[in-house]
Structures are given as C-alpha cells and as structure tokens.
C-alpha positions in Angstrom: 175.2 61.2 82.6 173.4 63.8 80.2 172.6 60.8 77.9 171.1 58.8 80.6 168.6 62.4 82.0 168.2 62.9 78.5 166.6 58.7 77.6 164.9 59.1 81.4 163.1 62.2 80.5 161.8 61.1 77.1 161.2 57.9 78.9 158.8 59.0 81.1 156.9 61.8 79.2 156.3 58.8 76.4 154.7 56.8 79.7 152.6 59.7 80.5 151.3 60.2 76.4 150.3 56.5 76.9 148.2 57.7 79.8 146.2 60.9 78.2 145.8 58.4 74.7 143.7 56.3 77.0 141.8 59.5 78.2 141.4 61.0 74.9 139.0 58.1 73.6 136.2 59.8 75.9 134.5 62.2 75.6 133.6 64.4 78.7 132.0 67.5 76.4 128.4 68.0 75.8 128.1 69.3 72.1 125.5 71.1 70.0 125.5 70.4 66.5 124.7 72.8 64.0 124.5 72.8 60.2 126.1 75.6 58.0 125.0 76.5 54.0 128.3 74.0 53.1 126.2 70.8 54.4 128.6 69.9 56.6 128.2 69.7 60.9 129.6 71.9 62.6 130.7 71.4 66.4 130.8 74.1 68.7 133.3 73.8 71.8 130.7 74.2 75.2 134.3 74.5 77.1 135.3 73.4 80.8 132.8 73.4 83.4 133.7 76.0 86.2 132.9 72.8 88.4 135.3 70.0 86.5 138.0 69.1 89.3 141.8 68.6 88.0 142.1 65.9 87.0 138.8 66.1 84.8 139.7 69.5 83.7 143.1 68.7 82.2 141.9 65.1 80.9 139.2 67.6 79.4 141.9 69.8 77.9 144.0 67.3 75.9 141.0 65.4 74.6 139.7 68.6 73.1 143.0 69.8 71.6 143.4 66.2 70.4 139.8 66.0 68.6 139.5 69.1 67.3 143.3 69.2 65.8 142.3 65.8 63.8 139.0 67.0 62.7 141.4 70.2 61.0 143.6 68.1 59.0 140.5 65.9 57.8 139.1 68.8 56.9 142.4 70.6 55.3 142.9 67.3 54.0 139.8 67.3 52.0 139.9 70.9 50.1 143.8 69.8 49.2 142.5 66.7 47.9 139.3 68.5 45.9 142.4 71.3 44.9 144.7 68.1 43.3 141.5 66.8 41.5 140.9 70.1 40.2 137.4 70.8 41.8 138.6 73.8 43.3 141.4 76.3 42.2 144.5 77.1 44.3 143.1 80.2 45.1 139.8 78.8 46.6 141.4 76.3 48.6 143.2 78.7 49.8 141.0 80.9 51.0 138.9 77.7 52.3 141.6 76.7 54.4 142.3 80.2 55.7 139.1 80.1 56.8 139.0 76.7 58.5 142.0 78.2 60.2 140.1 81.1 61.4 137.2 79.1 62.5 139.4 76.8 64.7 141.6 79.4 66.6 137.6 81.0 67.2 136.7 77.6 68.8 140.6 77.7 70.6 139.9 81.6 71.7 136.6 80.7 73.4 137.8 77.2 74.8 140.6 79.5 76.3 138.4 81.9 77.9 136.4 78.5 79.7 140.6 77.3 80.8 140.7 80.8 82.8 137.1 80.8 84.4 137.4 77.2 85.5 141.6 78.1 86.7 139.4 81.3 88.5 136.2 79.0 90.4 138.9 76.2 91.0 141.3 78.9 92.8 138.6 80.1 94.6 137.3 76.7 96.0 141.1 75.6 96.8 141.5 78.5 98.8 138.6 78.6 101.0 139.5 74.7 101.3 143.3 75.8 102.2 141.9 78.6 104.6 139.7 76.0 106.7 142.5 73.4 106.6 144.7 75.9 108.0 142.5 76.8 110.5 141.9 73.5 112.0 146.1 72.4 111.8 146.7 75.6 113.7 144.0 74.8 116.5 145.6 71.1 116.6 149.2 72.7 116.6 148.0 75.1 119.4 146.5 72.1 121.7 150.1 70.1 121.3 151.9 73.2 122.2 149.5 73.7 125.2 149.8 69.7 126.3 153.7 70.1 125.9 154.4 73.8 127.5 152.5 72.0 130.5 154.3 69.0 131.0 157.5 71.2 130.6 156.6 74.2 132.7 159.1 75.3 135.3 162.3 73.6 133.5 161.6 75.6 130.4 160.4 79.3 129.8 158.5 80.2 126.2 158.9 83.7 125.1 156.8 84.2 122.2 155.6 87.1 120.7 152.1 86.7 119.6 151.2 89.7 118.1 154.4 89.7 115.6 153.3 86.7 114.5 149.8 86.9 113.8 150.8 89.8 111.5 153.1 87.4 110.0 150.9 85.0 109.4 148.0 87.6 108.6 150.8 88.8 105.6 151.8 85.2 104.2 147.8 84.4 104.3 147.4 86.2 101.3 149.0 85.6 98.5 148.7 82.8 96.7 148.9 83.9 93.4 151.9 85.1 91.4 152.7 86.4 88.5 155.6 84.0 85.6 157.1 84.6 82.9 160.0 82.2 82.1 162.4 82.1 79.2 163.8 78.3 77.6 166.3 77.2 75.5 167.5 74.3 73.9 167.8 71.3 71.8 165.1 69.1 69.3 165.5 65.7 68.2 162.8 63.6 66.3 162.1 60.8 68.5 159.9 57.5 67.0 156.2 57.3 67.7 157.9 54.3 70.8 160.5 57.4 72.2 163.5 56.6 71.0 166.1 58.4 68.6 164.5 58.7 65.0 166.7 57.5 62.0 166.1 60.9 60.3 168.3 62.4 62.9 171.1 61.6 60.8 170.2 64.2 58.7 170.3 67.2 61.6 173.5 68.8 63.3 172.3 68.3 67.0 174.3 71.6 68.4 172.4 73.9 65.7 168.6 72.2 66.0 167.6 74.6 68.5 164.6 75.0 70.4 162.9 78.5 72.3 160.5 79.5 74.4 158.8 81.9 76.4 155.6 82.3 79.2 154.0 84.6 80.3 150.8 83.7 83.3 150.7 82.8 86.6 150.8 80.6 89.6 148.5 79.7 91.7 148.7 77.9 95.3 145.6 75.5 94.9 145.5 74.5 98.6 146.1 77.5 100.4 149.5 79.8 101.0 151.0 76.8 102.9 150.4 74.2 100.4 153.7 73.2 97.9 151.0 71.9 95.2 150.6 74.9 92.4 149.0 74.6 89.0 150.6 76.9 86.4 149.1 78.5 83.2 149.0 81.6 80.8 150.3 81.7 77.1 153.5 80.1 75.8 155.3 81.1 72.7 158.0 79.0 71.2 160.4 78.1 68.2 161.2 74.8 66.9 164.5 74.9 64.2 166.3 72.3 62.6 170.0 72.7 60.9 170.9 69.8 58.2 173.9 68.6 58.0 175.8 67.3 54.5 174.4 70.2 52.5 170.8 68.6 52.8 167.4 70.6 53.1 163.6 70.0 53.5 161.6 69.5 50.3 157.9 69.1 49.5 157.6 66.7 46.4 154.4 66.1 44.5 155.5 62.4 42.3 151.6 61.5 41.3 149.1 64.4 41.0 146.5 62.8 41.7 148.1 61.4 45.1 149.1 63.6 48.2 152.5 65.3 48.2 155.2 64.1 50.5 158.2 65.6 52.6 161.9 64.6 52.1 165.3 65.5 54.1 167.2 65.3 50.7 170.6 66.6 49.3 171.0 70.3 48.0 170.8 71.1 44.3 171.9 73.8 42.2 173.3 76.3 44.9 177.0 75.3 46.3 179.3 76.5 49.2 176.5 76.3 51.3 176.5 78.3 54.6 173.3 77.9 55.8 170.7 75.1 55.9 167.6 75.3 58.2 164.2 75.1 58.7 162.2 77.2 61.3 158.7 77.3 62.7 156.9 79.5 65.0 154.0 78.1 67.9 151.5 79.9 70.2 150.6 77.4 73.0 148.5 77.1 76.0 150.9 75.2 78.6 149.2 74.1 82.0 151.5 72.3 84.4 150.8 71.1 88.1 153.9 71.4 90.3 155.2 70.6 93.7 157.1 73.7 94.9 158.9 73.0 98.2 160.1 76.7 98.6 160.0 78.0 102.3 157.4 81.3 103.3 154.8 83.0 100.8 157.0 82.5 97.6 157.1 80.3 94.8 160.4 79.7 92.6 162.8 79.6 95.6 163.9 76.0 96.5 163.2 72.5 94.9 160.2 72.0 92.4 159.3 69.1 90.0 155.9 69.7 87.4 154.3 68.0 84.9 151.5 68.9 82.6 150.8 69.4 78.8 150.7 71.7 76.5 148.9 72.9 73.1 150.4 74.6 70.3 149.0 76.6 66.7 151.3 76.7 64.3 151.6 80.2 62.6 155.0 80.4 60.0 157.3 77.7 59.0 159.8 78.6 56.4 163.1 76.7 55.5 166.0 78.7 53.9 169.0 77.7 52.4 172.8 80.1 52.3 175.2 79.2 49.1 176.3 80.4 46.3 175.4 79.7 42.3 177.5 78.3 39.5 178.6 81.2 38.9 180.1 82.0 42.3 177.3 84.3 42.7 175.2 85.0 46.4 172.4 82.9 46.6 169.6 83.3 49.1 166.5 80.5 48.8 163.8 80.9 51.1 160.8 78.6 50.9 157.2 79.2 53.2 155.8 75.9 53.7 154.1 73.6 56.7 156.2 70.7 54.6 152.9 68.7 55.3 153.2 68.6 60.0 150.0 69.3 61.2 148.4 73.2 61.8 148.1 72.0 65.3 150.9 70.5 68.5 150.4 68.8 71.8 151.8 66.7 74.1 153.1 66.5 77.6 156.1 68.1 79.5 157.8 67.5 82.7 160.1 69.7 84.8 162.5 69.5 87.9 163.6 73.1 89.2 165.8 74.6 91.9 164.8 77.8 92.8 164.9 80.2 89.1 166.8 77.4 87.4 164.3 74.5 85.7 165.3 71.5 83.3 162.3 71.1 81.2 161.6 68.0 79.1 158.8 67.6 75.9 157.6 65.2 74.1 154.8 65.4 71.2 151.9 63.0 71.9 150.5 62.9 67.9 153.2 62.4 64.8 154.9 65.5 63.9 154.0 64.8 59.6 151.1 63.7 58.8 150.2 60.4 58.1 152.3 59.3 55.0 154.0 62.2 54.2 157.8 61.6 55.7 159.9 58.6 55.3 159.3 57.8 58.7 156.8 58.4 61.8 158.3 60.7 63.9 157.4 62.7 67.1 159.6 66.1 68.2 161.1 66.0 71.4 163.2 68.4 73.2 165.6 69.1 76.9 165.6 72.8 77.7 167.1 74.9 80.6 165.6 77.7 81.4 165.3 80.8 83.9 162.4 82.7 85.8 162.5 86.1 86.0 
C-alpha cells in the first residue's frame, strides 16, 4: 500500500512538471536591459504585477526561478571553465562566483518582496469579492427561509436568536488570515528525469537518506472566511541527506583538465571500519501552495485538506563526510565542502493531502539534480514526508 501512495504521488507531481515546462517557455516579464563595465547584459527582475491573477502569478513564479537559475550555472559555468583554461586563478573565480551568487539572491530578495505585495493586493481583492458573495448567498438564504417558514407556519415554530448570531457571524467575518509554521520529515530517493526509481539508488540506504523541513508564513482565505480555497506562502527551510551503503561516498573527479569535472557514488579508499558515510545539504526556499481546506468555522488546519503548489530553493552548504578508521587502527574523520557539481539553485512542484495537523506531503524536482554531464546518470530528487502543524 505505501509503495503504491508512494509511485501515485511521484506520478502525479511528474504530470504537473510537464505542465509548468510548457509554461516556462513564455515569458510573462517585461525586462530592462542594462550593461555593466564586464560587457555583459545584465537582466533586472521587474517582479509580479500587484494585478497578475493566480494562475498568471504562480505560472510567473516558476518561469522566473526556472530562467534565472539556468542563466547562474551558464554563467558559473563560464568562470570554471575560464579557471580550467587558466585565464583566471582559483582565487578570482572564486570571488567571481561569490559575487554572481550575491547578485542573484539580490534579484531573488526583490522578486520576493513583488511575491508578498501581489499575495497582499490579491488578498485584498478576494476578500472584498468573498464579502459581496457572502452578502448576496445570505439575502438568497434569507428569501428560502422566508418562502419555507411560510408554507410551514402553524405546524412548525422557529426559535431563532438573531442577535447571537449576527455576533457570530460578525466574529467568523474576520479572519481570514492565519499565521503557519509546519515541521516535515522524511525520505529522498533519486527519481529519473520520466519519475521512476533511479539506478543510483543502489548506492543509498533508503531508512538513513533523510529529508527535513520547516515553514514559517501564513494562510490566507482568498474568497472570503467561508471559502475552503487558501493559498499558502512564507519561507521554507529544509535538508536533503543521503547515507551510502557498501562503504561508498560521493567524489568530485577531474580525469581531463581541460574538460569539466564529474561526480561519482564510488567505493571508499584508504579509511576502513567505516561508521559513517553521508552527504548533506542545506536549502532556503520560497514554497507557495493553493489548498482546499474543508475544516468547519473560522479555522484552517482542522478537518480534510489536499494542496498543491511549487516551490524554490538556494542552496547554501553541502558537505559529505565520511566515519572510519586508518591503517593503523587510528580515528579518522574526512569531511569534504563541495556542491559535487547540482546546481546553486532547486525547484519543482509538491502536492499534499492533510487531516486536520497531520499532512503527507509529496516533492518532486522539475530540472536534473547534477548538472548536465556530470553524474553517471540524469537524475531528479524526490521525496514523501509527514509532517505536523503547530
């Protein structure tokens, strides 16, 4: 039964990647080009119109995270390339890529400050369009209780106390907003670029490659207080680790120096009795998800609720370390800091299904983990997690 939820899930977050591919190849941003004193053209991110509707808005998300993620590897691509050739020293493509880096989570920072004013004007429009709707179901609602009450009067008598419940209603008429933070746990796979299990899943111990996250934003009734459609977002933080199994760790290898370097799952050398094996990396994201919450009153979080949205992630540590011992029997600790050539940036989508706190939450990446030509094979990361509202 878990292996079927587990196939479905990955099954249908591969359909929706399909979907947002064919919306990535346009290009809803206007864009003003500048030059900078390195001849290249810059591209500065104008952001979300405050008057984009959903659908537009999150279309205009992924496309962005998607375009400007590419252009960073090209462009990383290119000062490792000029470093290999020996244009430029280690140092200065270092410091080149550092600030590449820094430029794009700029262009992120102000692209996320457009998410929240649009999230704010959208709100705003939703509600006043709840608030109207509301009014005019309750007048209808108030003429069918009027036709019935007549037709009924004299066999049955309606005690109703008005004034309790247009307090009631004049409480619950408020909120719509409401503050989330959520904590996830559990388990990464590599999938293949189709969905389905990677070969280089061999190479992982499946109860050990372990995946975490946290949120913190909020959530916000689009339609009104009575409406079960709620768009969530904020700021994400999560870990992605991988255990190998068979004493095997992740290596960066460099066979032709004048070609790029490549990543390989590959047996352990020189350190034995090995106790620990794994590689670990760290992600700030911006999730947005659109869910329909079912629960009952002004709340959110307390009955049946199934999302789906996407998500974008910035890299910021990856490290692999390996536990043993040397020939000598002595205590061995090798720790290596390395992006083992996956790209600076993540995406992709995620669906969830939720009763009340609990929620079963399903990812899948929608661009190749490595980049291209770098790992044996092209692989996407995928991941089931439960987690818990607080």
């Amino acid at each position: 039964m878990k292996q079927t939820l587990t196939s479905a899930t990955f099954s249908f977050l591969f359909l929706l990647s399909g979907l947002s591919a064919s919306a990535s190849t346009f290009n809803p941003l206007d864009t003003t080009l500048t030059e900078t004193d390195t001849n290249e053209v810059q591209v500065e991110i104008e952001g979300i119109d405050p008057d984009s509707g959903l659908i537009s808005a999150l279309s205009e998300i992924i496309t962005v995270s998607t375009q400007e993620a590419t252009k960073l590897a090209a462009r990383i691509a290119e000062v490792e390339a000029l470093v290999e050739a020996g244009t430029l020293t280690e140092e200065e493509g270092e410091a080149r890529v550092e600030a590449l880096e820094a430029e794009f989570e700029a262009k992120m920072e102000r692209f996320g400050e457009s998410m929240e004013t649009w999230s704010d004007e959208f709100g705003d429009k939703m509600d006043a369009w709840g608030e109207e709707f509301s009014k005019k179901w309750e007048e209808r609602a108030e003429e069918l209780d009027e036709s019935i009450a007549d037709r009924v009067e004299g066999d049955i008598e309606l005690k109703l106390d008005f004034e309790n419940e247009e307090e009631e209603e004049e409480d619950n008429s408020v909120k719509v907003k409401f503050d989330s933070f959520e904590f996830h746990i559990g388990a990464n796979s590599f999938r293949t670029m189709d969905g389905n299990d990677a070969a280089s899943n061999a190479y992982l111990s499946p109860l050990q490659s372990l995946t975490g996250r946290s949120f913190l934003g909020v959530k916000r009734r689009i339609f009104g207080p009575k409406s079960p459609l709620v768009i969530q977002s904020g700021i994400g933080f999560e870990s992605l680790g991988w255990s190998f199994n068979n004493d095997r760790t992740i290596v960066k290898t460099v066979v032709d120096p004048a070609s790029a370097s490549t990543s390989e799952i590959v047996p352990i050398e020189n350190i034995s009795g090995v106790r620990r094996n794994r590689w670990d990396q760290f992600y700030i994201e911006l999730p947005v998800m659109l869910h329909l919450d079912f629960s009952k009153g002004n709340t959110v979080d307390q009955g049946l609720s199934l999302g789906v949205g996407g998500f974008a992630g910035l890299r910021t540590s990856s490290q692999s370390i390996v536990h043993g011992a040397d020939s000598d029997g002595d205590r061995v600790i090798s720790r290596t800091i390395s992006g083992y050539n996956t790209h600076l940036v993540r995406y992709g989508l995620q669906a969830q299904a939720g009763f009340k706190k609990l929620k079963l939450t399903g990812r899948l990446d929608a661009q190749a983990f490595f980049r291209p030509g770098t790992f044996e094979e092209e692989v996407v990361v995928g991941s089931i997690a439960l987690g818990f509202v607080l």
